[in-house]
N, C-alpha and C positions, 0 to 999 in steps of 0.2 A: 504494500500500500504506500503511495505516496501524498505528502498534505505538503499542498501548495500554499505557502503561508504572506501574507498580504500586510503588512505594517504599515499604518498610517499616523502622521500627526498632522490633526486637524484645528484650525485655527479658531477660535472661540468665536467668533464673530459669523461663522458659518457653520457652528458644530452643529443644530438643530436640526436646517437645511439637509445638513449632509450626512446628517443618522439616518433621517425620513429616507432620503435617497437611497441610502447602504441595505434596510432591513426591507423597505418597501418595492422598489426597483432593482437597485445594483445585482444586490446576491440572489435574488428569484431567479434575474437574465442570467446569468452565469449558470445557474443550475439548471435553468434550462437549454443550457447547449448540449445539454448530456451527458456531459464529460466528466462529471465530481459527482458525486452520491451523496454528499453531505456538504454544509459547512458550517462553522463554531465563530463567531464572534464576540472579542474578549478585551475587554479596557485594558493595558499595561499601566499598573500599576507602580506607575513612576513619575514625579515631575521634571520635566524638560525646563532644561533653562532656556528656551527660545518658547517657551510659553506652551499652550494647545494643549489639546489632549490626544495619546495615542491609544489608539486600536490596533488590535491583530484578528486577519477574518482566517480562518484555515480551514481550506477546500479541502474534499478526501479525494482521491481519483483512485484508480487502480495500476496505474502503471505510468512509466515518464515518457512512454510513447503517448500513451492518452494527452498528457501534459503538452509534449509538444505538439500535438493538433489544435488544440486552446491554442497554442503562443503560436500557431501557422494564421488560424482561422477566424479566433475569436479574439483576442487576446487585443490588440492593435483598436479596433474599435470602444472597445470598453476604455482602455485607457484616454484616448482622446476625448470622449465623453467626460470623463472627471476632470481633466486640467480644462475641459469647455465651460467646467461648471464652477470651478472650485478654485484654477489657478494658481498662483504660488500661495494661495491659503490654504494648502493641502501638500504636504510630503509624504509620499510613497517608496517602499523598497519591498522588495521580493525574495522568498527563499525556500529552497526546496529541501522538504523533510522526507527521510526515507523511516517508515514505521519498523522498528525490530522485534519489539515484542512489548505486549501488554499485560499488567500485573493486576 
């Protein structure tokens, strides 16, 4: 299993906006491309000194081939969609988790 993991920090001034987006729109589209069977959305429990709040959304997929059909097919649009919306009040980064075992 692999969980494609989505870190954001969002600038307070559009956190509200861009939750509605993330729980309402964002993560439905994504999961309906197919491609992930789930995803976890989770506050990072940390204060930024550049302020915002960060989030972590963490896709499950079943494999990094799957993965990289997202980042061929879907992947490109989704992200332009958020900086259309969100701009530099919004930083993102990406990281890919390979599942080894659960306790």
């Amino acid at each position: 299993m692999i969980i494609y993991n989505v870190t954001t920090n969002i600038h307070e001034s559009v956190h509200d906006q861009w939750m509605i987006w993330m729980q309402h729109k964002h993560i439905p589209e994504i999961l309906a491309t197919g491609k992930f069977s789930s995803a976890r959305m989770v506050r990072v429990l940390i204060e930024e000194e550049m302020g915002g709040v960060t989030y972590s959304v963490q896709y499950t997929t079943d494999s990094k081939e799957t993965l990289e059909k997202y980042y061929q097919e879907d992947a490109p649009a989704f992200r332009e969609e958020g900086v259309k919306l969100f701009g530099d009040k919004m930083l993102a980064f990406r990281t890919e988790l390979e599942l080894i075992s659960d306790h």
